[in-house]
Structure formats: C-alpha cells, structure tokens
GUMIMAR-841099 format. One line per field, with one value per residue (C-alpha): residue number from 1; x, y, z; residue in one letter. Coordinates in nm, 4 decimals. Example, Ala and Ser with C-alpha at 12.3 -4.5 7.8 and 13.67 -1.06 7.14 Angstrom:
% GUMIMAR-841099
num: [1|2]
xx: [1.2300|1.3670]
yy: [-0.4500|-0.1060]
zz: [0.7800|0.7140]
residuo: [A|S]
***
This chain:
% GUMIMAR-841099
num: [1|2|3|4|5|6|7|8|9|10|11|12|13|14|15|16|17|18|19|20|21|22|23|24|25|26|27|28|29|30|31|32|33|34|35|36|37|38|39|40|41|42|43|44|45|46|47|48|49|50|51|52|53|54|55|56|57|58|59|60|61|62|63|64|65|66|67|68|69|70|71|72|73|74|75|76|77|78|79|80|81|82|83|84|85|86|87|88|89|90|91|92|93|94|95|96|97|98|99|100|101|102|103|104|105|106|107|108|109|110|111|112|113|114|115|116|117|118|119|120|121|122|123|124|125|126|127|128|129|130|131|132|133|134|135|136|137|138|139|140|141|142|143|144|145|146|147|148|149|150|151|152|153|154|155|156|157|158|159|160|161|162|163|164|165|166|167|168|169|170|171|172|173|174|175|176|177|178|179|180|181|182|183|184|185|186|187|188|189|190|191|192|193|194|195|196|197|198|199|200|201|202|203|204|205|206|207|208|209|210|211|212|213|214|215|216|217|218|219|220|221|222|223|224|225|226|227|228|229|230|231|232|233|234|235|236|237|238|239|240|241|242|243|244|245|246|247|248|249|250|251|252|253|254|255|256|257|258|259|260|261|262|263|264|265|266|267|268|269|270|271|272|273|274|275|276|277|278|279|280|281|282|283|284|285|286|287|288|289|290|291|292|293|294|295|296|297|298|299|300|301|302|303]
xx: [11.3310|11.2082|11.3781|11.2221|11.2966|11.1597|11.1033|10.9999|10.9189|10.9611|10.9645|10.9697|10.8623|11.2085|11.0527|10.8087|11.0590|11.2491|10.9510|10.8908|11.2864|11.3107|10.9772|11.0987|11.4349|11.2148|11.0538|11.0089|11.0692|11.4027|11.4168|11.6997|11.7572|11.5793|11.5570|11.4725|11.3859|11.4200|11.1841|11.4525|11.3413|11.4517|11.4329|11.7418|11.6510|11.9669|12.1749|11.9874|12.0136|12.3827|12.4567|12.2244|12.3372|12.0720|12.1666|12.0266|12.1829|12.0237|12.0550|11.9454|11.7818|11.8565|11.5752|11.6933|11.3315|11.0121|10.8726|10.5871|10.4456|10.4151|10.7451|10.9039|10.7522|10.8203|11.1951|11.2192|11.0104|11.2833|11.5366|11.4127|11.3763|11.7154|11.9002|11.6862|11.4582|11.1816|10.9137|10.9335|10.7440|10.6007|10.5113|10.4954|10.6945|10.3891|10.2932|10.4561|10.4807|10.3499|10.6674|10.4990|10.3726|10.5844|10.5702|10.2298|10.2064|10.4594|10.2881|9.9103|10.0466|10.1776|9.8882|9.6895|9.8936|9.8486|9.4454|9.3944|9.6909|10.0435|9.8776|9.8161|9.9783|9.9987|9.9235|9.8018|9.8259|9.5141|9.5579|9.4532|9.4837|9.6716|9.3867|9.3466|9.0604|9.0263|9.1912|8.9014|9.1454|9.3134|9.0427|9.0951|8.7707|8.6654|8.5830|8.2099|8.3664|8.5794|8.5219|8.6564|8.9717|8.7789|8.5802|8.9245|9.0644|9.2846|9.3214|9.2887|9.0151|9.0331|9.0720|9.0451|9.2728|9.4369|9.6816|10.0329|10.0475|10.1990|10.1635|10.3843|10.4589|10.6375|10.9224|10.7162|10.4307|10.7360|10.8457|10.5204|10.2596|10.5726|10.6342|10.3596|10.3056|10.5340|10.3719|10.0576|10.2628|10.0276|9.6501|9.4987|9.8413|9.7748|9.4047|9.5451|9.8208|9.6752|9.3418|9.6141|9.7436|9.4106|9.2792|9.3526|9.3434|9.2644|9.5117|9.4223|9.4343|9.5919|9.3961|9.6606|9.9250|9.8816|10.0447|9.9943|9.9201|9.9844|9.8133|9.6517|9.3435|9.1291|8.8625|8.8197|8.8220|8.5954|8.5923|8.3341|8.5832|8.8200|8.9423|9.1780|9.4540|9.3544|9.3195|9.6555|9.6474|9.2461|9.3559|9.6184|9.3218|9.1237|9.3341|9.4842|9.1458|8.9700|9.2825|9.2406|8.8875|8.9356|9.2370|9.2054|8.8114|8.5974|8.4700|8.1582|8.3545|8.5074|8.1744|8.0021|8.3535|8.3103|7.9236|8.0065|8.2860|8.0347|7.8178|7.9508|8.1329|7.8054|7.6779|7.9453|7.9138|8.2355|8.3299|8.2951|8.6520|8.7535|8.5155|8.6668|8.9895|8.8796|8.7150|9.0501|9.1819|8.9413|8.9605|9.3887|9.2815|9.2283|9.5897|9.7694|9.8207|10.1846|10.3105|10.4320|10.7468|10.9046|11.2439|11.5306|11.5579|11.8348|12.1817|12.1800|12.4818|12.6137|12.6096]
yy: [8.6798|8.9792|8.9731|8.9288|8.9717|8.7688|8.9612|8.7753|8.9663|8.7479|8.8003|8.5051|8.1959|7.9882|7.6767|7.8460|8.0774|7.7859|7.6347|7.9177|8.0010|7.6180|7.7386|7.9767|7.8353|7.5195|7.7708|7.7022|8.0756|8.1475|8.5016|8.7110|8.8018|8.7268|8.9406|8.8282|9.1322|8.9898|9.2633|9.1408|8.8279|8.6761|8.3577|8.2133|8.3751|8.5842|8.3185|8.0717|8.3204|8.4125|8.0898|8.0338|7.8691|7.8762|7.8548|8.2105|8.5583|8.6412|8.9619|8.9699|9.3009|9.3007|9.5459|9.7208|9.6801|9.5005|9.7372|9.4920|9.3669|9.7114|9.8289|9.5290|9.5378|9.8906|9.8280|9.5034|9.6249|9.9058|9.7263|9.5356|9.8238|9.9520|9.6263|9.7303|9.4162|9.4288|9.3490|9.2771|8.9682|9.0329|8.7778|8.7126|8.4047|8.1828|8.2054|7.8483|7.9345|7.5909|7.5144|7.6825|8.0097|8.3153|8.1828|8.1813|8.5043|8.6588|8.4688|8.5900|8.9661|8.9705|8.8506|9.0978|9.4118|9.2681|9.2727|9.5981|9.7746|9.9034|10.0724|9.7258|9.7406|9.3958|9.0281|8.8345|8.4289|8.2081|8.1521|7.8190|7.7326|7.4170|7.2170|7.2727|7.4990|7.8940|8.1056|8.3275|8.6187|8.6201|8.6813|8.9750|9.1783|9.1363|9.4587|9.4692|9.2904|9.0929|8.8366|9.0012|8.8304|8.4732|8.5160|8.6562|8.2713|8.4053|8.2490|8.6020|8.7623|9.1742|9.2261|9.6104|9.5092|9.1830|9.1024|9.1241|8.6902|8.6644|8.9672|9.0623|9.4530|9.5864|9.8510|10.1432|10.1149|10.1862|10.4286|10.6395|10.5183|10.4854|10.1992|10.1628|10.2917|10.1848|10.4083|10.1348|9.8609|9.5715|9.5649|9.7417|9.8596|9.5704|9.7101|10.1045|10.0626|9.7929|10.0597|10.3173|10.1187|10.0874|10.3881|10.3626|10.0114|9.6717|9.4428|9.0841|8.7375|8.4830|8.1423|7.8531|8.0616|7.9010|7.9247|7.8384|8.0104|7.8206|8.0865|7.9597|7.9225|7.9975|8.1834|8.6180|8.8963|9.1779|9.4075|9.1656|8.9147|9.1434|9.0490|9.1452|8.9194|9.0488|9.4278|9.5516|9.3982|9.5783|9.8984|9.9162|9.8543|10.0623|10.3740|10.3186|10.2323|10.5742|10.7596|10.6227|10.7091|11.0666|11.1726|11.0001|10.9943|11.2013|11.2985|11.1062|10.7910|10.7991|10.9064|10.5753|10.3655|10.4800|10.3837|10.0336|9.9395|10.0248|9.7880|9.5720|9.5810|9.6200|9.2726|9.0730|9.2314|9.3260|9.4324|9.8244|9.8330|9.7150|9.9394|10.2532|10.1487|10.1533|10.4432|10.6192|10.4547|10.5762|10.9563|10.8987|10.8540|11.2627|11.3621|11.0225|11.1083|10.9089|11.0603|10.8482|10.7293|10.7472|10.5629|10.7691|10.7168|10.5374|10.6765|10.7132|10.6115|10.9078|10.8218]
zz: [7.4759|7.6764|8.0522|8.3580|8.7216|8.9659|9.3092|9.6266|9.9376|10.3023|10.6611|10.8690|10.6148|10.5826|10.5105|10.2385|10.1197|9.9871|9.8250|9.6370|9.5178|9.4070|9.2336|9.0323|8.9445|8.7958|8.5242|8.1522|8.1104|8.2992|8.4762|8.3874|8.8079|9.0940|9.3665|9.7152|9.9555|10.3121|10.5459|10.9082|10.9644|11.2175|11.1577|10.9994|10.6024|10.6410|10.6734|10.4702|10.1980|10.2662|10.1510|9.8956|9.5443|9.2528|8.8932|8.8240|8.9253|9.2868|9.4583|9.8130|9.9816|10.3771|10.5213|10.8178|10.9643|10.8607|10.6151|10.5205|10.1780|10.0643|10.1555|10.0354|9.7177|9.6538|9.6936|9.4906|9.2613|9.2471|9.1831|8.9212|8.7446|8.8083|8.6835|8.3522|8.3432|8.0748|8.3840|8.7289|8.8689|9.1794|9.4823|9.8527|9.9872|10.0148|9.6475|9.4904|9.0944|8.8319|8.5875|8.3393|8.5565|8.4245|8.0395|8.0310|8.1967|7.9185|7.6124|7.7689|7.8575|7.5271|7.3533|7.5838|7.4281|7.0564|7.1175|7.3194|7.2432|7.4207|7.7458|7.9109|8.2451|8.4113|8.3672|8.6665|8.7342|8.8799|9.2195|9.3815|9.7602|9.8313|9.7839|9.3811|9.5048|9.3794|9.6795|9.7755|9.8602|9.5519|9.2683|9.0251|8.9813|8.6714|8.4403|8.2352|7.9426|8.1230|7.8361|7.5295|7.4876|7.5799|7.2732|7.0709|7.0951|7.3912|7.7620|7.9209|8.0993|8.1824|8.5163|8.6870|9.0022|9.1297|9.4509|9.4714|9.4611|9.1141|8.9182|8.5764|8.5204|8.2046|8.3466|8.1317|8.4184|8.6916|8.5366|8.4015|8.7180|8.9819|9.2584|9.5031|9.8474|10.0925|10.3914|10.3336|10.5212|10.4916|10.2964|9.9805|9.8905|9.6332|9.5518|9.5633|9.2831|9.0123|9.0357|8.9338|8.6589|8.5240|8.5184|8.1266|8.0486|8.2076|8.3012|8.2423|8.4210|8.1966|8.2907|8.1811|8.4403|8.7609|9.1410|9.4671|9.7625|10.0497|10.3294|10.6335|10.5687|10.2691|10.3189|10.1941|10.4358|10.5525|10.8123|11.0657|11.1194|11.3107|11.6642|11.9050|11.6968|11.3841|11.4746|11.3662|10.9813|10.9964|11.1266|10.8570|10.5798|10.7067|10.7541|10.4074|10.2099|10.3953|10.2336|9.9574|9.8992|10.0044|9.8448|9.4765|9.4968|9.6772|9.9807|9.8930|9.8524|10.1477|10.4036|10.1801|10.3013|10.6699|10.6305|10.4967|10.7458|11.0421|10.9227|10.8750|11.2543|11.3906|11.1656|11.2930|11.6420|11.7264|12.0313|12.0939|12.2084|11.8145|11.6307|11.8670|11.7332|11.3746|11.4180|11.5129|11.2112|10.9854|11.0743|11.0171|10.6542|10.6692|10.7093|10.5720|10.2035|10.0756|9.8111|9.4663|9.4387|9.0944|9.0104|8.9176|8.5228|8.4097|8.2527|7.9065|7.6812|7.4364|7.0744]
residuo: [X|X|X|X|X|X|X|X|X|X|X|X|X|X|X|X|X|X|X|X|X|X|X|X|X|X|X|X|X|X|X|X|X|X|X|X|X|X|X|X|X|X|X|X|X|X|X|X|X|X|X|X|X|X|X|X|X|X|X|X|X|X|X|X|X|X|X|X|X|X|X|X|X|X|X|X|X|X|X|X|X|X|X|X|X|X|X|X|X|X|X|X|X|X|X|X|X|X|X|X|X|X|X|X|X|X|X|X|X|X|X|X|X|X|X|X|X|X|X|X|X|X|X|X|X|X|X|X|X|X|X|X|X|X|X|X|X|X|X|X|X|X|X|X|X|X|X|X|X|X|X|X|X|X|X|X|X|X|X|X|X|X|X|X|X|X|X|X|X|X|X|X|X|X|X|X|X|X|X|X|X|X|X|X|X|X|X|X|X|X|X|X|X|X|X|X|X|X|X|X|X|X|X|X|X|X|X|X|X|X|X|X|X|X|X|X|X|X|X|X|X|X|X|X|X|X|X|X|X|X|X|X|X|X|X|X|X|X|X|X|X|X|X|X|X|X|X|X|X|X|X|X|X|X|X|X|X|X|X|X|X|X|X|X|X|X|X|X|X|X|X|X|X|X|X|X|X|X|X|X|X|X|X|X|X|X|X|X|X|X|X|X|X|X|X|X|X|X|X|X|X|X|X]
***
C-alpha cells in the first residue's frame, strides 16, 4: 500500500482544526504520518496539540510566526517528503475529508497514471460547501479534454490547476518541480504551483473523492469585491499574480493582468483609495521574483 502523509496547515481554527484531524484519522485509507503545521496561533492549538492522542504517528510543526497558507504548506509539504512518504496530502484546517476521501484519491491518481502515463502530478478531491452545494472557490479548471478519462470508464476529469483544499502529490513532483512559494503568503500560491506541475501533464479531479470546506461563506472571488477589510488578502493576489505573469510569462501577460484588474475595480467601483493601493501592489510584481525551493535529497544507503 503506497504511503501517504497527511499535512494540515492552521492558524487560529481550534474548533475546525479538530474536525478535520478526527477527519482524517476516520479514513478507509490510513496515512502513514500526519503532519500538522501550526503558523503561531494563538489560540489554544499549541496546547491542544501538545496533548493530542490519535491512533496515527503525528508530528507537530510550531511556526515561529504566521507564515500563511503558502508558507505553511511549503514546510509541511517538506516534511512529508523528508519522512520519505510516497505523497503528501495537502489541506487547510477548514477542509473536513468524507471516510472514503484519500482512497479514492489514491485509487483515481493511480488510475490517472495507468491512462496518461507516469508524468501525472496531482489528484484533486470535489469540494462541496457545507450545504452539499459545489464550493465556488474551489473548482479545478478544467483542460480542453477534460473528459477523456470520463469516457475511459474512469471517475476522473483533467484538471490544469486546483486549490490547496485536498490535493494528493507523489514525492517525484517535490523533488523534480520543488515545494511552492512561501514568499506568496496567502492567494494564487495555489494557482502558481499546480500551473507548474502541469506544464507537462494534467492533473485530474477524481469525482467519488469528496470533502468539505466549511469557509464562511460560499461565494468565488475577484478583484471588485475588495474593501478596506479585504485589502490585505487582495494586495497579496495581486502582487503575486502580476509576478507571476511577468516573470514565467511575458510582459504581455502581465500589461493584459494590470488591464483586467482595473476593470474590474472600476466595475465594482471601488474606492480610489483601494485601487491606489493595488496599484502599488501591482508595480511590486516587477522586482518580487521568489526563487524555487528544492528539498535536500535524501541519504542513500551503501550496498
């Protein structure tokens, strides 16, 4: 049975944070470790998970400051790879796992790689919101034959990039594509390294793996619904999709970026104060260009 560990990145969700542990530890497919990346909350996790008992090895990772979903997934995702797991399942502490979850997502990734071949770099669940309905922030994008597996007998669909809410990674992707960006924080870190994975092959979404993601409220995201609570989670997206689009695209791609995120401030009439404040974000894309982390390989054994 190939191994698998479990990595769970939280700040400041107790009460969810134990949903989704007791989650996990209910799966028909056990994980070989799970590892529980705490980004200093402040909020009672450290001692909650000081004295944690689950029947499944658990290593906890104490941040010494709030390094965000990016961060935190960089480093768990790490140290999956260092305990020598055969992939590294990847979620936020809001994502609640179905029984069945991670062996469906190893029976559809595997079925995936039979079909299209070795290079396929990640399996992705179906998120639903809490109320059984499709969570609008969490749908793959589809590629032009997103279908070819559907019509193979498979329940897959190819999928160019997903979100970090219940994702399965073999270790080879670690170690040939590296970890992802840390310096992103928070937003499209998700978008930035899945597009990286497949650059040479799709991953896919397997349909009969299912979680939920119990987020405030359900409803997608675009750069007209910023306000002055919002601004700090936008001006991270926006800084690290304009770098994105300039450094690993083109200039083109990221003047047509700028041009779309005006719009759409000036369609949902934000406030000029906002869109200044973007603007500056924008223009860091130039000179913020994080660099890719690559784990350290492992010691080999003499023969």
């Amino acid at each position: 049975m190939v191994t698998v560990a479990a990595v769970v990145v939280t700040f400041n969700r107790l009460e969810k944070l134990r949903t989704v542990l007791a989650s996990i530890e209910a799966q028909t497919h056990p994980v070989e470790r799970l590892i529980v990346v705490d980004n200093a909350s402040t909020d009672g996790t450290a001692d909650y998970l000081a004295s944690l008992e689950l029947d499944l090895p658990i290593e906890i990772v104490t941040m010494r400051e709030n390094t965000g979903g990016a961060g935190g997934f960089s480093e768990g995702m790490l140290r999956g790879y260092t305990a020598g797991a055969d992939h590294v399942w990847i979620m936020d502490d809001d994502c609640y796992p179905e029984p069945g979850a991670l062996e469906a997502l190893v029976r559809g990734f595997e079925g995936a790689v039979a079909e299209l071949g070795a290079d396929v770099p990640f399996a992705c669940s179906v998120v639903k919101f809490t109320d059984g309905e499709i969570c609008e922030m969490n749908n793959p994008v589809p590629t032009w034959d997103w279908g070819r597996l559907l019509v193979r007998g498979q329940q897959n669909v190819m999928v160019s990039t997903c979100s970090f809410v219940s994702v399965l990674i073999p270790r080879w992707v670690i170690s040939q594509y590296g970890l992802p960006y840390s310096e992103y924080f928070i937003w499209f870190d998700d978008r930035e390294y899945t597009l990286r994975l497949t650059a040479r092959c799709p991953g896919v979404q397997v349909l009969d793996s299912v979680v939920v993601h119990d987020m405030g409220d359900n409803k997608g995201v675009n750069f007209a619904m910023v306000t002055p609570q919002t601004l700090w989670k936008f001006a991270y997206g926006v800084r690290n999709e304009a770098s994105y689009q300039l450094h690993h695209r083109s200039l083109l791609y990221f003047l047509e970026f700028g041009a779309r995120l005006f719009v759409s401030l000036h369609r949902g009439r934000v406030p000029w104060r906002l869109r200044w404040a973007l603007a500056r974000k924008f223009l860091a894309g130039i000179t913020f260009n994080p660099q890719v982390r690559y784990p350290e390989p492992l010691p080999t054994t003499a023969t």
